[in-house]
PyMOL CGO cylinders between C-alpha atoms (Angstrom):
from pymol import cmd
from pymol.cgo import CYLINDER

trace = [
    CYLINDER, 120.39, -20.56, 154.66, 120.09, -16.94, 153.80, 0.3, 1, 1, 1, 1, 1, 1,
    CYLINDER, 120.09, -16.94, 153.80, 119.02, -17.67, 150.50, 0.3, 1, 1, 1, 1, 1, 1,
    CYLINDER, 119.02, -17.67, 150.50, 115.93, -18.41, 151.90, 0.3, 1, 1, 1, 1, 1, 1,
    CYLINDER, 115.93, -18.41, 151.90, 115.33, -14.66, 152.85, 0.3, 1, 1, 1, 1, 1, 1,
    CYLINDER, 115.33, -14.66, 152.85, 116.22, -13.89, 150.00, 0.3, 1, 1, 1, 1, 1, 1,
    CYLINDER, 116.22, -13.89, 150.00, 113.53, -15.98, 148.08, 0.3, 1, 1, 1, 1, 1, 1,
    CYLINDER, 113.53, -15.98, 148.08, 111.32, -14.63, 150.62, 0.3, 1, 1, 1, 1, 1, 1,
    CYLINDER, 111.32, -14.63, 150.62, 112.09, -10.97, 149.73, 0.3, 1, 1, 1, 1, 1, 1,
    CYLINDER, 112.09, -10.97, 149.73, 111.74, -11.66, 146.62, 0.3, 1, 1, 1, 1, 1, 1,
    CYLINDER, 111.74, -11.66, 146.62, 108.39, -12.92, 145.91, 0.3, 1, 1, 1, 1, 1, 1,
    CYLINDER, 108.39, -12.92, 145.91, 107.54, -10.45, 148.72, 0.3, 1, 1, 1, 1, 1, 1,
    CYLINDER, 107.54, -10.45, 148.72, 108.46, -7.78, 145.95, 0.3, 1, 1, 1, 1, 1, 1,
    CYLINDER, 108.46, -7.78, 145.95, 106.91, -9.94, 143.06, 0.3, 1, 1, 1, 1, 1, 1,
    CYLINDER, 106.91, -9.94, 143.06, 103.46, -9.88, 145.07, 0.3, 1, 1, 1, 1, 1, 1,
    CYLINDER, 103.46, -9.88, 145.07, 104.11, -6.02, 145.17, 0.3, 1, 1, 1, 1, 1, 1,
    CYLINDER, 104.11, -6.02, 145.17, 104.61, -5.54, 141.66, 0.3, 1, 1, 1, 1, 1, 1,
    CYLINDER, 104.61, -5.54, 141.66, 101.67, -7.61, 140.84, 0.3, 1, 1, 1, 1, 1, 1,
    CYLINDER, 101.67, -7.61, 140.84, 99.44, -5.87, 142.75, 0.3, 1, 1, 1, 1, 1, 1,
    CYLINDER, 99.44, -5.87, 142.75, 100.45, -2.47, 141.97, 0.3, 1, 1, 1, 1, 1, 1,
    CYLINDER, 100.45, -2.47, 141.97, 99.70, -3.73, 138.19, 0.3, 1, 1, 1, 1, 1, 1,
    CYLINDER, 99.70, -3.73, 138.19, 96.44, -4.89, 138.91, 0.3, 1, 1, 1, 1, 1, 1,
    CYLINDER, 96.44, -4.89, 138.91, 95.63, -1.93, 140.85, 0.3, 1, 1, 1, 1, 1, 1,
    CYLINDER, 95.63, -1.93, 140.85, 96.45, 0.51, 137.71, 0.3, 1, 1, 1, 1, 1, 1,
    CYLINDER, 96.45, 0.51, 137.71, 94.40, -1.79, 135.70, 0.3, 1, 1, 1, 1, 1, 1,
    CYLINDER, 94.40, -1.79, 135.70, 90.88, -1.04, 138.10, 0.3, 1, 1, 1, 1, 1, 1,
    CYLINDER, 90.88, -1.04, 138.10, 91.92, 2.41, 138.61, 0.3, 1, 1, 1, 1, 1, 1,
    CYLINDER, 91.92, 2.41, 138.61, 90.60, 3.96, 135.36, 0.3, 1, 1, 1, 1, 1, 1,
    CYLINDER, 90.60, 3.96, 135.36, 87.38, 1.81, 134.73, 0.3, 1, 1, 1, 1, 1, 1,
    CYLINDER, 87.38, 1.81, 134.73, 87.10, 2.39, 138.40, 0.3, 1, 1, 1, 1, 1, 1,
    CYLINDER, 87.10, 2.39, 138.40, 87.26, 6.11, 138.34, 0.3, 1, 1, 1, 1, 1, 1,
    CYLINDER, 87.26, 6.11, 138.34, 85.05, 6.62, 135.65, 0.3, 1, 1, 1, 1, 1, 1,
    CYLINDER, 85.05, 6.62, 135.65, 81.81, 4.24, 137.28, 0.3, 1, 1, 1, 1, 1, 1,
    CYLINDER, 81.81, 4.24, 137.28, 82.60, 6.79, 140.31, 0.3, 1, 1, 1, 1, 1, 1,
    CYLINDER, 82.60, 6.79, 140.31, 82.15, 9.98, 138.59, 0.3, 1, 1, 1, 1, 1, 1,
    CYLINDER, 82.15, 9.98, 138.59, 79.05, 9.00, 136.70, 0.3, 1, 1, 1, 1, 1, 1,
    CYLINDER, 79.05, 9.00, 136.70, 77.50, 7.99, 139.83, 0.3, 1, 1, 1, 1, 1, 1,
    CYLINDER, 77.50, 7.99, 139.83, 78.22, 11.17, 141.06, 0.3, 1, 1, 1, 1, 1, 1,
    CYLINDER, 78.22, 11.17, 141.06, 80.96, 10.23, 143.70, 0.3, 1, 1, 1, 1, 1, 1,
    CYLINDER, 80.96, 10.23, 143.70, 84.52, 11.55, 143.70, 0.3, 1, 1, 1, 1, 1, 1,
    CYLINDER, 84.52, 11.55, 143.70, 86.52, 9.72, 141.35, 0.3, 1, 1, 1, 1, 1, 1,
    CYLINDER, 86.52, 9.72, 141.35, 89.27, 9.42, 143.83, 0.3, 1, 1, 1, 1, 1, 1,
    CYLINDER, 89.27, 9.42, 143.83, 87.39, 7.03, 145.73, 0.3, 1, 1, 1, 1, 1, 1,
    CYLINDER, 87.39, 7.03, 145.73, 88.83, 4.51, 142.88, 0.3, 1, 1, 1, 1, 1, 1,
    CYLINDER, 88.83, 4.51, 142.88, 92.27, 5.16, 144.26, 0.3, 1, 1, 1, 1, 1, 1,
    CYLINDER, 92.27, 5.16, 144.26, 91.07, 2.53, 147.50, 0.3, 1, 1, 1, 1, 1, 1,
    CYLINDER, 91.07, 2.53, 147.50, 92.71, -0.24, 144.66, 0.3, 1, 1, 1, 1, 1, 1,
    CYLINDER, 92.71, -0.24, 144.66, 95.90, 0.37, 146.12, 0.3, 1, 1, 1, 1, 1, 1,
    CYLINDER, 95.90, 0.37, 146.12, 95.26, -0.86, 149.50, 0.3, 1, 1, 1, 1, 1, 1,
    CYLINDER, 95.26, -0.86, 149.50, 96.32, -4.31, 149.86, 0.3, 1, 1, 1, 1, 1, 1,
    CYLINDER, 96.32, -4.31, 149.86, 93.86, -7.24, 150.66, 0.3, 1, 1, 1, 1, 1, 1,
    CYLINDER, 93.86, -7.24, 150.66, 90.31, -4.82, 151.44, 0.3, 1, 1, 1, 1, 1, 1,
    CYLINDER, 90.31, -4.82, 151.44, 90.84, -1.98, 149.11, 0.3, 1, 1, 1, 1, 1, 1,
    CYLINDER, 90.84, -1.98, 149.11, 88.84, -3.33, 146.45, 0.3, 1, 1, 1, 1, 1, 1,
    CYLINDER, 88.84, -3.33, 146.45, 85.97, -4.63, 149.12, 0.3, 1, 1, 1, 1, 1, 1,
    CYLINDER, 85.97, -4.63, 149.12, 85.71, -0.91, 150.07, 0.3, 1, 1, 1, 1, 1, 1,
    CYLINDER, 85.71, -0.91, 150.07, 84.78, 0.59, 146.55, 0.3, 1, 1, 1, 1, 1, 1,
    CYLINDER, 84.78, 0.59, 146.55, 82.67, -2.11, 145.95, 0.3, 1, 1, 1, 1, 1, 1,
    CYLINDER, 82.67, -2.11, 145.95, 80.81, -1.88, 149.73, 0.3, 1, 1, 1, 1, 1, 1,
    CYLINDER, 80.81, -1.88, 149.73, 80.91, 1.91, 148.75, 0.3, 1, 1, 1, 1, 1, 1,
    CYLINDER, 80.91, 1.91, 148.75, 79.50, 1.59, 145.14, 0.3, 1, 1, 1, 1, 1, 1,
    CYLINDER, 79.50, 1.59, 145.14, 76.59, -1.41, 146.24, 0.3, 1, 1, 1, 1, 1, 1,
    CYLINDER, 76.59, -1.41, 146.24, 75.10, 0.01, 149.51, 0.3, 1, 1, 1, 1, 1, 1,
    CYLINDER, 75.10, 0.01, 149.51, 75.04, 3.87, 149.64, 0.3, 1, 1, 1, 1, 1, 1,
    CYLINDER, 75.04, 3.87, 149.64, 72.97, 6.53, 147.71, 0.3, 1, 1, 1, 1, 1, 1,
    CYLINDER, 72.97, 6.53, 147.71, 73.88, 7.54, 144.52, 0.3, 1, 1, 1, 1, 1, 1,
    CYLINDER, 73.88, 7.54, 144.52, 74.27, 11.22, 144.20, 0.3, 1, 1, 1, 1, 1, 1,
    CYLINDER, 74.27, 11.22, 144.20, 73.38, 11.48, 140.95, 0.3, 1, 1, 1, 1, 1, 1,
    CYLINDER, 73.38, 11.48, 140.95, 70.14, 8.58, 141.17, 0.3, 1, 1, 1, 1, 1, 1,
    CYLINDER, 70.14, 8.58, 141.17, 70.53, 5.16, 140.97, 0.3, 1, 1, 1, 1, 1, 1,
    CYLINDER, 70.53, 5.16, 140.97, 71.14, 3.98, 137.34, 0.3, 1, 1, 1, 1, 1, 1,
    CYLINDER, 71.14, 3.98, 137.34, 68.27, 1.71, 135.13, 0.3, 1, 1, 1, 1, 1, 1,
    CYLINDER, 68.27, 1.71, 135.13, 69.06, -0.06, 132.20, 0.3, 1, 1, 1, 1, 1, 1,
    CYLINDER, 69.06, -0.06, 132.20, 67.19, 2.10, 129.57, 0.3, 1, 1, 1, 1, 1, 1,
    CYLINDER, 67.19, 2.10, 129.57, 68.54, 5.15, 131.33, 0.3, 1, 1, 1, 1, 1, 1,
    CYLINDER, 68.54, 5.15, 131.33, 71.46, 7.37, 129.48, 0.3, 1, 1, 1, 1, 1, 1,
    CYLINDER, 71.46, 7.37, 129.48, 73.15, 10.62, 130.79, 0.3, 1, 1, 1, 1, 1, 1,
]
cmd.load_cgo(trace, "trace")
């Protein structure tokens, strides 16, 4: 019977690891759409909250004012 908690804990820890990998992965892209729109890069670092962190940077990226203007397709900086 306790190897049942023990399954548990680990896929518990596999669901970590996997989402601490996928995390890193949005992190630089991430970081880099921040700071050309003219917002802190460390907003990007929201990926490593579980479940919602990605929702935020996305809310945060799709509904407020750029500081640096929004960005057009013919546009380069």
């Amino acid at each position: 019977m306790t190897w049942i908690l023990g399954l548990g804990s680990l896929v518990a820890f596999a669901f970590l690891i996997a989402h601490l990998l996928l995390a890193l992965v949005l992190i630089i892209p991430t970081w880099r759409i921040c700071t050309r729109a003219g917002f802190s890069g460390a907003l990007s670092l929201f990926h490593l909250v579980p479940l919602i962190g990605s929702f935020i940077v996305m809310a945060m990226l799709a509904f407020s004012t750029w500081p640096n203007g929004e960005a057009s397709p013919g546009r380069r900086s």
